[in-house]
MMTF fields as JSON, N, C-alpha, C and O atoms, coordinates in Angstrom:
{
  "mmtfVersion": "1.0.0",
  "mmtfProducer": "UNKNOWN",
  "numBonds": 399,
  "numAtoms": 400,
  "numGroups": 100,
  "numChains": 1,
  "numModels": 1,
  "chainsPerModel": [1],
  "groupsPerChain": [100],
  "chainIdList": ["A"],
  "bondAtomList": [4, 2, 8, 6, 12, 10, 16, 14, 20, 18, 24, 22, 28, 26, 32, 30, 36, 34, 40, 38, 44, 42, 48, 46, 52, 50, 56, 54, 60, 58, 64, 62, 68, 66, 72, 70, 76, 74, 80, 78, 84, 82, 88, 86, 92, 90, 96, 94, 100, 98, 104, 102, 108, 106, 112, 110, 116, 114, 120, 118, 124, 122, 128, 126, 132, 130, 136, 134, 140, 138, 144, 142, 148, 146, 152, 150, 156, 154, 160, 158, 164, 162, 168, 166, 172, 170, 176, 174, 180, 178, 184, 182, 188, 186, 192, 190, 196, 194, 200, 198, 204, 202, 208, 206, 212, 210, 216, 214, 220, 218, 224, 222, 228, 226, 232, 230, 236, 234, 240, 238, 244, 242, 248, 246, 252, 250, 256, 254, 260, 258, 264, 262, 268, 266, 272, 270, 276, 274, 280, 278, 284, 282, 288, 286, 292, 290, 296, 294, 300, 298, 304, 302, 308, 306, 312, 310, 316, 314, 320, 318, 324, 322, 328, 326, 332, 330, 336, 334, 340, 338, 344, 342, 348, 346, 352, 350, 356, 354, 360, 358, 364, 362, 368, 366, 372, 370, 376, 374, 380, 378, 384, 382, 388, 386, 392, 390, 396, 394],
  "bondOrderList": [1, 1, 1, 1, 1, 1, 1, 1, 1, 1, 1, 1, 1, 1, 1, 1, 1, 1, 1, 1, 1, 1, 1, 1, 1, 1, 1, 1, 1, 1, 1, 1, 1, 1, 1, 1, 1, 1, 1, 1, 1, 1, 1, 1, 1, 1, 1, 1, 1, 1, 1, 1, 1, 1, 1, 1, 1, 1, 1, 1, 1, 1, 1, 1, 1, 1, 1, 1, 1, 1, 1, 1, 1, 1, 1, 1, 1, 1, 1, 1, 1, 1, 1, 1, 1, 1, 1, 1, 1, 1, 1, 1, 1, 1, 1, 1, 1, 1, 1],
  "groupList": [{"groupName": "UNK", "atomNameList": ["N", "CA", "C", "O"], "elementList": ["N", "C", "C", "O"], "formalChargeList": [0, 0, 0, 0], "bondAtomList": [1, 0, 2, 1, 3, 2], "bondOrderList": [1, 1, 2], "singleLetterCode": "X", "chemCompType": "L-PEPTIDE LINKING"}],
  "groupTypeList": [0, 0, 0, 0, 0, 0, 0, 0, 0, 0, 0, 0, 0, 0, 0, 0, 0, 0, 0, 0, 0, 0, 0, 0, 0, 0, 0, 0, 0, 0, 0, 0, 0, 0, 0, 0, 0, 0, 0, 0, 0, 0, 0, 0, 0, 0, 0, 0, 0, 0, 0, 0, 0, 0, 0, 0, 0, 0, 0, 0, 0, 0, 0, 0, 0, 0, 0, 0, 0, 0, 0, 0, 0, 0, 0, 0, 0, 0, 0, 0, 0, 0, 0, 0, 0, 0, 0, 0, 0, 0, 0, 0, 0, 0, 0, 0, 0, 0, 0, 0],
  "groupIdList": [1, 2, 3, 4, 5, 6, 7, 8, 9, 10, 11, 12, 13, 14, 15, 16, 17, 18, 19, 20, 21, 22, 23, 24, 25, 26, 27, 28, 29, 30, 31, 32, 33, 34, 35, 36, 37, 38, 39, 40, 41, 42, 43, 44, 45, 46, 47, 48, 49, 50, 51, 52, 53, 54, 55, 56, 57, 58, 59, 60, 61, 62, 63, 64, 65, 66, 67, 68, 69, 70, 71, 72, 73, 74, 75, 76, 77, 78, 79, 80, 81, 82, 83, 84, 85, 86, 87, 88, 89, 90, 91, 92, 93, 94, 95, 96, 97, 98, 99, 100],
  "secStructList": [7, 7, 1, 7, 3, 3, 3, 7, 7, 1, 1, 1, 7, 7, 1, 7, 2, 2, 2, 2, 2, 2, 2, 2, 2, 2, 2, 6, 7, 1, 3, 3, 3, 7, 7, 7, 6, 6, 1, 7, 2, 2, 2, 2, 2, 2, 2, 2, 2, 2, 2, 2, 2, 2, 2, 2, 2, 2, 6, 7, 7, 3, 3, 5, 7, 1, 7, 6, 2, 2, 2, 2, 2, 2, 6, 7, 1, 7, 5, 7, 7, 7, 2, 2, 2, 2, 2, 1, 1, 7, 2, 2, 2, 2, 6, 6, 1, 7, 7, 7],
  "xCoordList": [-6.087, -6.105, -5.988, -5.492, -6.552, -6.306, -5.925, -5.504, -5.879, -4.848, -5.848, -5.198, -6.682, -8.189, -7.917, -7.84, -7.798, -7.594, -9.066, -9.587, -9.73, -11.279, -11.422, -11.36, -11.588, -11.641, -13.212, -14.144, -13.181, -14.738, -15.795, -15.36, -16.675, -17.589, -19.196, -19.788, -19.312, -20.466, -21.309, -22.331, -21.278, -22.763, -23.1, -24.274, -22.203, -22.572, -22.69, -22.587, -22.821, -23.235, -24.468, -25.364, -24.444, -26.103, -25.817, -24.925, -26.933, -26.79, -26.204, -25.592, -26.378, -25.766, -24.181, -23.68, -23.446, -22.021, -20.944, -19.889, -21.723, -20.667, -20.515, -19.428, -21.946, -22.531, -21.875, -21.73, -21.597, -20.803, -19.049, -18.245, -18.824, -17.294, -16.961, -15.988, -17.663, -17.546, -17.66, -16.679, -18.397, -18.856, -17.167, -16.645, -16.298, -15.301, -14.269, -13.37, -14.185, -13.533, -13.213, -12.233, -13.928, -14.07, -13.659, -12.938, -13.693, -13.619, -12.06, -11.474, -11.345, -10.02, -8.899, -7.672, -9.633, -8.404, -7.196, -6.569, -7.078, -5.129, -5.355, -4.549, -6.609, -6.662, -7.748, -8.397, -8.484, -9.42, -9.045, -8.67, -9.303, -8.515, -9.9, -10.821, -9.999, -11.417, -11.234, -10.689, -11.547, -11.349, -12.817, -13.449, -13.258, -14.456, -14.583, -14.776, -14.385, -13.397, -14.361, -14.001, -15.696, -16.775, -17.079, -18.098, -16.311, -16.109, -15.112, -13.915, -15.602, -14.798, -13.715, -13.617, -12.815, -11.768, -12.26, -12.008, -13.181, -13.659, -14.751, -15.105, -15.222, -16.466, -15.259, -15.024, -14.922, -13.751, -12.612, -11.827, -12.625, -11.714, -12.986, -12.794, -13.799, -14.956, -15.419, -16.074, -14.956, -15.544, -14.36, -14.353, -13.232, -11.979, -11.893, -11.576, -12.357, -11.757, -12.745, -12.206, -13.754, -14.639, -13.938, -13.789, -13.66, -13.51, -12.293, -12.3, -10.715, -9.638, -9.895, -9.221, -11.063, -11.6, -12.084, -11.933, -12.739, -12.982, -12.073, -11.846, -11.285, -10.174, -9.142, -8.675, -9.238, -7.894, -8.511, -7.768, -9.448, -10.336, -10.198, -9.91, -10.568, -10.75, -8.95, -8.522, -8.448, -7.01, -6.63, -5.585, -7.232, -7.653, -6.561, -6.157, -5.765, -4.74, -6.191, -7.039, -5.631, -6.767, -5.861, -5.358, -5.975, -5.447, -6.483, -7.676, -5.982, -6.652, -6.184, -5.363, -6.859, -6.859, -6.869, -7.775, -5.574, -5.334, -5.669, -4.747, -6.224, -5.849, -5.298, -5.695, -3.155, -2.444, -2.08, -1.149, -2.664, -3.207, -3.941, -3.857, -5.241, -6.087, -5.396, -5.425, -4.518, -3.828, -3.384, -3.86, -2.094, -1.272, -1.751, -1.273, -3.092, -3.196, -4.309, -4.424, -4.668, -5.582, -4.231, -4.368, -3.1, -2.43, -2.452, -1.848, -3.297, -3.212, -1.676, -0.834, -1.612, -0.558, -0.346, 0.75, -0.685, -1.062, -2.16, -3.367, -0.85, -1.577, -1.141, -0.099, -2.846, -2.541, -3.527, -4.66, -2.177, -2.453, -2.711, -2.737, -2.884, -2.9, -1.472, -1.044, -0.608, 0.542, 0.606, 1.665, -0.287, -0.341, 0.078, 0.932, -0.723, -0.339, 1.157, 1.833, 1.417, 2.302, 3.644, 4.588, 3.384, 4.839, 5.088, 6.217, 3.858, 3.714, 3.878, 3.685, 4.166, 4.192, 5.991, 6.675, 6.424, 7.89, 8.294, 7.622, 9.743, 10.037, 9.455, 8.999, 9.494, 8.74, 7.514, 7.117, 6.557, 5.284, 5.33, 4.589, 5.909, 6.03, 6.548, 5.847, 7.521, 8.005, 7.364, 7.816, 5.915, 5.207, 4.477, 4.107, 4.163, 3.911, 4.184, 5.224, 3.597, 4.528, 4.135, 3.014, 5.428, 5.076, 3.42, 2.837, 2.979, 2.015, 1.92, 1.049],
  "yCoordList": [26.22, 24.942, 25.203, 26.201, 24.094, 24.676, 23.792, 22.814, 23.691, 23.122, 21.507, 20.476, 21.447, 20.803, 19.424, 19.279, 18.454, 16.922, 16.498, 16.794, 15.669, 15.433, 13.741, 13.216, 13.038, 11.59, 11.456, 12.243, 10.257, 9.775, 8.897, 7.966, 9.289, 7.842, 7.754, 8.699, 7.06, 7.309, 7.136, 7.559, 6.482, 6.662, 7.216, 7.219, 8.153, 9.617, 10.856, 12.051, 10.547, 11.554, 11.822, 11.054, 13.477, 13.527, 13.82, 14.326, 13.285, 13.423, 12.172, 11.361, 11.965, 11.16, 11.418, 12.435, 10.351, 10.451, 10.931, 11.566, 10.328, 11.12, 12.345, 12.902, 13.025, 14.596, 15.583, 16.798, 14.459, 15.269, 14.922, 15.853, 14.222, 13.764, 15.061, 15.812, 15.077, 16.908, 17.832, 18.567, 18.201, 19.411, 19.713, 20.805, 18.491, 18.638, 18.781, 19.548, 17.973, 18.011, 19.833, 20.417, 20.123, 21.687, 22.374, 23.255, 22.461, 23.072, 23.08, 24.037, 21.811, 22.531, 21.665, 21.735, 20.91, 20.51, 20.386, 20.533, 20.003, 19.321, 18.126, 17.622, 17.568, 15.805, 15.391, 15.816, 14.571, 13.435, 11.478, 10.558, 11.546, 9.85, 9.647, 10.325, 8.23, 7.546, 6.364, 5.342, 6.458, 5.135, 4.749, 4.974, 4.312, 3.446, 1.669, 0.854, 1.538, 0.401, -0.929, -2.104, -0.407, -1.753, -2.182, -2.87, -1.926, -2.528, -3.423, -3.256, -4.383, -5.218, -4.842, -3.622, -5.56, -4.882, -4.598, -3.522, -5.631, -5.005, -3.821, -3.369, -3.384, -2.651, -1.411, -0.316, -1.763, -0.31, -0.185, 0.763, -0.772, -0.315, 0.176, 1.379, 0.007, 0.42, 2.083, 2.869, 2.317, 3.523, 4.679, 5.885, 3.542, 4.742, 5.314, 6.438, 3.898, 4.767, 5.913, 6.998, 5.912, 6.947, 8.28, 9.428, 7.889, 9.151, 9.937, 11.166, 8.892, 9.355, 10.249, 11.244, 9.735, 10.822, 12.387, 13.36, 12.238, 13.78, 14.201, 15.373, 13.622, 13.977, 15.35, 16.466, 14.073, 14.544, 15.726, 16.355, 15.904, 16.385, 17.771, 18.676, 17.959, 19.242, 19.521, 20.675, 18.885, 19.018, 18.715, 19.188, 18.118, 17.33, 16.773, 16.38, 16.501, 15.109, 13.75, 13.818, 12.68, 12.074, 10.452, 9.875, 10.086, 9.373, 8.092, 8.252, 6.791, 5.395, 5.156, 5.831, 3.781, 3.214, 2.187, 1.905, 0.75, -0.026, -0.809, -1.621, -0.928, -1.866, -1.86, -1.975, -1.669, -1.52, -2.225, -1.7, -3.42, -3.723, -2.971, -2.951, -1.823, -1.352, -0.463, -0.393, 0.571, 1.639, 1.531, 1.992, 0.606, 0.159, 0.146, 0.652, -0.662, -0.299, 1.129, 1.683, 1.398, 2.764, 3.897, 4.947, 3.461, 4.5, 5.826, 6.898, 5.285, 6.59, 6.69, 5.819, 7.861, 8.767, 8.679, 9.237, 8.242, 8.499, 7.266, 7.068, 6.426, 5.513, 5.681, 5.986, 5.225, 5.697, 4.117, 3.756, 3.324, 2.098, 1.957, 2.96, 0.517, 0.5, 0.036, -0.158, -0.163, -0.514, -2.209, -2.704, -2.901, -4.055, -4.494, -5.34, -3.721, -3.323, -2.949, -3.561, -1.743, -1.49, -1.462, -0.898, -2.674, -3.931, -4.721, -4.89, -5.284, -6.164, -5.729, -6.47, -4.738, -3.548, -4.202, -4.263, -4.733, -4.702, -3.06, -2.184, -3.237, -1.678, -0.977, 0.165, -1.69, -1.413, -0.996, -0.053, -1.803, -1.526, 0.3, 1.277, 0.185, 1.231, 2.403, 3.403, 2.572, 3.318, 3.628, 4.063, 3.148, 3.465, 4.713, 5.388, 5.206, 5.981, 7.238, 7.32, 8.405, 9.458, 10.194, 10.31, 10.533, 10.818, 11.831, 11.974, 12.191, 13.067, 13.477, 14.293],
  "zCoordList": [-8.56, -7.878, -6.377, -5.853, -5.745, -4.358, -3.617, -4.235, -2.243, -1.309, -1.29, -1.117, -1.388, -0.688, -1.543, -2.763, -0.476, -1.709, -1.297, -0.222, -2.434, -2.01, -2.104, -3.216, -1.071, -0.786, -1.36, -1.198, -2.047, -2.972, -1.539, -0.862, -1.446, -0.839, -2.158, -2.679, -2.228, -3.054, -2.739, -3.279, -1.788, -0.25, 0.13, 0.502, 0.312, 1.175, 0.037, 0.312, -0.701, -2.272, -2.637, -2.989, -2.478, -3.057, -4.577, -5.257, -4.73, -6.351, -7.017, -6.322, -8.441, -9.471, -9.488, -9.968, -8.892, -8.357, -9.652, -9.66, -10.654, -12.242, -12.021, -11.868, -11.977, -12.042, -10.609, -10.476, -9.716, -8.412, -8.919, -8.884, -9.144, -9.874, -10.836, -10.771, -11.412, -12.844, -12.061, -12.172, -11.275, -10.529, -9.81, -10.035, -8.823, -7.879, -8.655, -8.309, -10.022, -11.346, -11.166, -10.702, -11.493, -12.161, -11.115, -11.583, -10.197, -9.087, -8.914, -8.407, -9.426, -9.642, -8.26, -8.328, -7.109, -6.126, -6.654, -7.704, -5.351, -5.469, -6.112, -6.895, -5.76, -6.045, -6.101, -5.145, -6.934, -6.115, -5.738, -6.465, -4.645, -4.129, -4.35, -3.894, -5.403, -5.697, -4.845, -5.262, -4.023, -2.582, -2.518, -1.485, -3.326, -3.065, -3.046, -3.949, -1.637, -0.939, -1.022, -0.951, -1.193, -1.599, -2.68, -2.745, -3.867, -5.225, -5.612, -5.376, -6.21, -6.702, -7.505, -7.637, -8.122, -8.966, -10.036, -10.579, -10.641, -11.829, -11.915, -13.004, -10.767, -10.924, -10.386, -10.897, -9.733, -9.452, -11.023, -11.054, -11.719, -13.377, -13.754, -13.927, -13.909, -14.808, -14.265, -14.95, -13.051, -12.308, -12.421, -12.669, -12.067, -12.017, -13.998, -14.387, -15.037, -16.07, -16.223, -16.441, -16.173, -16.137, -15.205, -15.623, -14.178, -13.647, -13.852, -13.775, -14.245, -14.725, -15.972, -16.238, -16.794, -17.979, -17.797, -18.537, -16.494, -15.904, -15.503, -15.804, -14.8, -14.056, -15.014, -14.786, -16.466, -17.18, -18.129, -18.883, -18.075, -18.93, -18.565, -19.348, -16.518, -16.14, -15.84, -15.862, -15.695, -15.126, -13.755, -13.308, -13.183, -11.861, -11.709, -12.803, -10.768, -10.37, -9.438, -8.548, -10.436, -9.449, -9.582, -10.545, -7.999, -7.068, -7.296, -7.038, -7.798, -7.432, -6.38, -5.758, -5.977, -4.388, -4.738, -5.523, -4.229, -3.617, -4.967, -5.052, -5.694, -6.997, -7.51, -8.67, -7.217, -8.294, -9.556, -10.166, -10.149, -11.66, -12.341, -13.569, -11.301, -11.96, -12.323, -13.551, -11.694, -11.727, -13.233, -14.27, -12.905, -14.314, -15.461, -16.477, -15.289, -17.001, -16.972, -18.065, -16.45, -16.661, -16.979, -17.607, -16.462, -16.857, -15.363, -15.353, -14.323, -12.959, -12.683, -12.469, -12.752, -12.345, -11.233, -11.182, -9.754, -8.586, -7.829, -7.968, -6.792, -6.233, -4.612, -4.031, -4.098, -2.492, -2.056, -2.374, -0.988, -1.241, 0.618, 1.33, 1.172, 2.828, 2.549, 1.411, 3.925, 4.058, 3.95, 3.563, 4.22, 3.596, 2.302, 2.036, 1.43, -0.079, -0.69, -1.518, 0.011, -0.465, -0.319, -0.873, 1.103, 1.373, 0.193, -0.267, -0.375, -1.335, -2.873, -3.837, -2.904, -4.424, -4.233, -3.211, -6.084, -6.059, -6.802, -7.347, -6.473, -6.717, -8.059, -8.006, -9.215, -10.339, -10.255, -10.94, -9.193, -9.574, -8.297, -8.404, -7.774, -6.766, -7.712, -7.556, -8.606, -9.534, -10.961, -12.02, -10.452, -11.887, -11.543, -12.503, -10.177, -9.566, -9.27, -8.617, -9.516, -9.163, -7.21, -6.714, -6.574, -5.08, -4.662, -5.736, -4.042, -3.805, -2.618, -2.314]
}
């Protein structure tokens, strides 16, 4: 594993973004933060469960963004929120979280 945390854009992705998601998967980081900030909540659950599946698959730690409902029930281990957000997180939902 290595030091290298890898932030998602899927805009700036060559290739079929699943097929680059497995490839960074494998490769082993510290992390992947799936911050793809122009999806709705539901099109961002539908993307993160997919990718929490590679994630857990290769042994990946992988980081959701800022939908903490989506987090919760997907079960992410790891949420990286704006400070807006995570004024508004009560201590529970903040403690479902592990530090990173």
């Amino acid at each position: 594993m290595s030091e290298i945390l890898c932030v998602t854009s899927r805009a700036l992705c060559r290739g079929p973004f699943p097929d680059r998601i497995e490839a960074i998967a494998a490769a082993r980081p510290a992390g992947i933060l799936l911050r793809e900030k122009d999806l709705s909540e539901g099109e961002y659950r539908r993307l993160a469960g997919r990718v929490l599946e590679v994630c857990r698959r290769a042994g990946t730690p992988c980081i959701l963004h800022s939908f903490v409902d989506v987090a919760a029930a997907l079960n992410a281990p790891a949420l990286h929120v704006p400070l807006p957000v995570l004024r508004g997180m009560s201590a529970g939902e903040k403690g479902r979280f592990q530090a990173c």
